[in-house]
C-alpha positions as CSV (number, residue, x, y, z in Angstrom):
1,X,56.3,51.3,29.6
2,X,60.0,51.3,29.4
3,X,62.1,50.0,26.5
4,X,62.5,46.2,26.2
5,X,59.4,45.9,28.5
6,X,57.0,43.2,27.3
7,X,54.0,44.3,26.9
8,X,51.2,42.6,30.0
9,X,49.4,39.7,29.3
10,X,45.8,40.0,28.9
11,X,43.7,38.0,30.6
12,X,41.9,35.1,28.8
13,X,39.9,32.6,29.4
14,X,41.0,29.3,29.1
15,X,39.3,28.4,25.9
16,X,40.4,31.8,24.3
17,X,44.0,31.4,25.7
18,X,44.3,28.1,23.9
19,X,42.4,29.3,20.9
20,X,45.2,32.0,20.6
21,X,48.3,29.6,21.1
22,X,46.8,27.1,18.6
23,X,46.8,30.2,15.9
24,X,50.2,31.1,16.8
25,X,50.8,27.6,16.2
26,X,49.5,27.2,12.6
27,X,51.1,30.8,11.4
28,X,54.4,29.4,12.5
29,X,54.5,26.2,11.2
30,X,52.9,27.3,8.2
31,X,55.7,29.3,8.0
32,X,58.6,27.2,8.5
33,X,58.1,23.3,9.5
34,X,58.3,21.4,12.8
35,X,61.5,21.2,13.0
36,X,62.2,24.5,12.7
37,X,59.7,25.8,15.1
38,X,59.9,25.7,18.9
39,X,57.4,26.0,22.0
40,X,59.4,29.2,22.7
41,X,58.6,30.5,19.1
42,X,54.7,29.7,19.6
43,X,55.1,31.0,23.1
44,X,56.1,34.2,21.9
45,X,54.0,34.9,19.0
46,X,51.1,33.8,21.2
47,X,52.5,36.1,24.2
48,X,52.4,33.4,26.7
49,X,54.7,31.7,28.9
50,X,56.1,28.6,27.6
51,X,54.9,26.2,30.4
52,X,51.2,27.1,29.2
53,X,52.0,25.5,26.0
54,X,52.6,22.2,28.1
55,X,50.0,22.8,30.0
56,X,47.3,23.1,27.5
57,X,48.3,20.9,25.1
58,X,51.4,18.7,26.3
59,X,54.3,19.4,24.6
60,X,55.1,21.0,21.0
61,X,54.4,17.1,19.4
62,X,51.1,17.2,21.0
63,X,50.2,20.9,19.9
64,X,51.5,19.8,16.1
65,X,49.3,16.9,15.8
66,X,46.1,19.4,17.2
67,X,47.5,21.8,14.3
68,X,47.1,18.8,12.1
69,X,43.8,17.9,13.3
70,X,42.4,21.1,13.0
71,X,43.5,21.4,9.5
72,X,42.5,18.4,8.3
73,X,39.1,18.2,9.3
74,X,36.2,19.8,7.8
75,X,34.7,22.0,10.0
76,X,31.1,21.7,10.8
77,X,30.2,25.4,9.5
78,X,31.3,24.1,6.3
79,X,27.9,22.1,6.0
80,X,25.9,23.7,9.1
81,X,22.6,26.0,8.0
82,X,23.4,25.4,4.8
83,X,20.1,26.3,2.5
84,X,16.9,23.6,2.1
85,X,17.6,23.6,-1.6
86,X,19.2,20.8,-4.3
87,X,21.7,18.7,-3.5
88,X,23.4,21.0,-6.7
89,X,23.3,23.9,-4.4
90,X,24.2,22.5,-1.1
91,X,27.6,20.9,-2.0
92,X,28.7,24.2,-4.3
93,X,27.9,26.2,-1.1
94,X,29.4,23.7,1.0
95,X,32.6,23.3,-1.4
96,X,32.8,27.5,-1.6
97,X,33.0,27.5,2.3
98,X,36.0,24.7,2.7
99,X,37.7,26.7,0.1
100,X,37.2,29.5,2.3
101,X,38.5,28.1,4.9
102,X,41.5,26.6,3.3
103,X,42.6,29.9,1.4
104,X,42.7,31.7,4.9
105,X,44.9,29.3,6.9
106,X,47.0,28.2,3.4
107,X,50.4,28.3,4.6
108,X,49.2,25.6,7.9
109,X,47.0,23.6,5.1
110,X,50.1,23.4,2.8
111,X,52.4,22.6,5.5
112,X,49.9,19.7,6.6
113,X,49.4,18.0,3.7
114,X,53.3,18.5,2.5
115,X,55.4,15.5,2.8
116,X,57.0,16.3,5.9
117,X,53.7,15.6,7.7
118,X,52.4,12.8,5.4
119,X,55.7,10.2,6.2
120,X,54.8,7.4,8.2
121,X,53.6,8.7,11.0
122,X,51.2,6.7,12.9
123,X,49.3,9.3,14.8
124,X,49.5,11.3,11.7
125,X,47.6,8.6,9.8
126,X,44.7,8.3,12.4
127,X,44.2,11.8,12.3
128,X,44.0,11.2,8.3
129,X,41.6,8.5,9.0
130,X,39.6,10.3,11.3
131,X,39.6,13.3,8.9
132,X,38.5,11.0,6.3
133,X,35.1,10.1,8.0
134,X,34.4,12.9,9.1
135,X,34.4,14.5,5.6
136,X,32.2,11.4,4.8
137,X,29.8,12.5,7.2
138,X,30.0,16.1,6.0
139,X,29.5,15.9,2.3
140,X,26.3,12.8,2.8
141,X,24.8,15.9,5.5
142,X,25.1,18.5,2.6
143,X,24.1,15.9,-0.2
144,X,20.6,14.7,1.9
145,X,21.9,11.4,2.1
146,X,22.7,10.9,5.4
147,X,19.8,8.4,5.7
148,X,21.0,6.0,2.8
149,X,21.4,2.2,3.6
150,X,21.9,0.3,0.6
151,X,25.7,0.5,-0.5
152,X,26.8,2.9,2.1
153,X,29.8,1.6,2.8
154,X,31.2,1.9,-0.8
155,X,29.5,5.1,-0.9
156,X,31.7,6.1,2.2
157,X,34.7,4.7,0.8
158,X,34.4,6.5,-2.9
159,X,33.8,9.7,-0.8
160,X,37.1,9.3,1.3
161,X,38.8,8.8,-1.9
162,X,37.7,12.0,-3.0
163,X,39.4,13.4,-0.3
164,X,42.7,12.4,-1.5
165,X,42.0,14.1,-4.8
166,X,40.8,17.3,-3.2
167,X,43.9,17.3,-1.2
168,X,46.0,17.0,-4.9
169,X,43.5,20.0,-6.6
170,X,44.5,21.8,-3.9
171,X,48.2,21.7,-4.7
172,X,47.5,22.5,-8.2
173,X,45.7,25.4,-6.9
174,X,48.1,27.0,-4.3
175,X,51.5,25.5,-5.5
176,X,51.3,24.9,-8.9
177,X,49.0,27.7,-10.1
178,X,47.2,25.3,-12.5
179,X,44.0,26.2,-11.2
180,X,42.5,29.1,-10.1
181,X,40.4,29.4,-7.3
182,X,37.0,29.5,-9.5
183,X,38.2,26.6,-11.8
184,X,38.9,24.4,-8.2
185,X,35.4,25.4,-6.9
186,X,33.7,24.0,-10.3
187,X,36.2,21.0,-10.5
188,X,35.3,20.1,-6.9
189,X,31.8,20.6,-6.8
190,X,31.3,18.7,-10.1
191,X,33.3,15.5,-9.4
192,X,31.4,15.8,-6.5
193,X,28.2,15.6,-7.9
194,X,29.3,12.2,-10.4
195,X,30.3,10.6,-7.6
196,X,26.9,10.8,-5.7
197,X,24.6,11.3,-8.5
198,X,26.3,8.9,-11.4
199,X,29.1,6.6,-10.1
200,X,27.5,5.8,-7.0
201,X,24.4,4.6,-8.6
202,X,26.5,2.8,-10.9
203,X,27.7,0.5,-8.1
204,X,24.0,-0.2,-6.8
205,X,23.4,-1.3,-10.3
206,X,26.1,-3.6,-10.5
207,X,25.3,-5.2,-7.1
208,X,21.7,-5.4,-8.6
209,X,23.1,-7.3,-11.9
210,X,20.8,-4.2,-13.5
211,X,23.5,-2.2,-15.1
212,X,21.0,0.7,-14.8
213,X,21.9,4.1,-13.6
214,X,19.2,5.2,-11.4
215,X,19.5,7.9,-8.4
216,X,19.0,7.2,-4.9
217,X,15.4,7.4,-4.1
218,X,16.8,10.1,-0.8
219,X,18.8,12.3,-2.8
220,X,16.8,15.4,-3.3
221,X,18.2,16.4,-6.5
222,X,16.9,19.2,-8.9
223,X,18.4,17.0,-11.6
């Protein structure tokens, strides 16, 4: 190979091919910001041509908001095969895994949830929202409580509200240095666990005029 020759292409699949461009995507925007990044920057730290860019995803908006998406929702392996145990145990695993996850892609996560992303943005915001139920979804899998009925809709809403204070922890964790990664992992998992085992019931008992504080009959809790 002669000087200044780029080195050949390897042939991907189509799936792959994307895959890579999308992690070329997140390094570089974790890096710097939108603005500052071009399709010929993620073209060239994916080694592709810049056309495929467009042809995969659109355009460098479209491959941004996918970079978003991908960021802000919780992955399924975050709650899949997790263990037929407590409730206790199944959220700390499933809270250890999203950390996990965040503390490998930090600069994209950072860069996501930064202010630059979280202006006024209308597709933005839907992704948000989407993200939102989704974790919903997630943490009422994890916590055996995907079949409850009574108060689920303020049980969904308390648990996208969490979300926005998972999002702040995690600026105290990897801006601010407040919290170490243990301390976030015990924060998490225990707010977690009031919300579902104490608050929740909490509202059921105010809806029943009972002021009692008594678990849902489908949690499986060891407590």
């Amino acid at each position: 190979m002669t000087s200044g020759t780029r080195p050949r292409r390897r042939r991907l699949e189509p799936a792959e091919r994307r895959a890579e461009i999308l992690a070329a995507a997140r390094r570089l925007f974790g890096a710097g910001s939108y603005a500052s990044v071009s399709t010929s920057d993620i073209a060239e730290a994916a080694g592709v041509a810049r056309p495929l860019i467009n042809h995969y995803f659109g355009g460098k908006r479209e491959l941004y908001l996918e970079v978003v998406r991908q960021m802000m929702i919780v992955p399924a392996p975050v709650t899949e095969a997790l263990p037929d145990t407590t409730m206790e145990q199944r959220l700390a695993i499933g809270v250890e895994r999203w950390i996990e996850v965040v503390d490998r892609n930090r600069d994209a996560w950072l860069t996501v949830i930064g202010p630059e992303a979280a202006g006024r943005d209308p597709e933005i915001e839907r992704i948000m929202l989407e993200a939102d139920e989704i974790a919903a979804d997630r943490v009422l899998e994890a916590a055996l409580m995907t079949g409850v009925t009574e108060g689920r809709e303020e049980l969904r809403a308390m648990i996208r509200s969490f979300g926005g204070m998972l999002r702040a922890a995690s600026r105290e964790w990897l801006i601010r240095g407040t919290l170490d990664r243990a301390a976030l992992r015990t924060f998490l998992t225990d707010a977690l666990l009031n919300l579902l085992k104490i608050t929740y019931p909490a509202v059921l008992a105010e809806r029943r005029g009972t002021g009692g504080r008594t678990p849902p009959a489908s949690s499986r809790s060891s407590a």
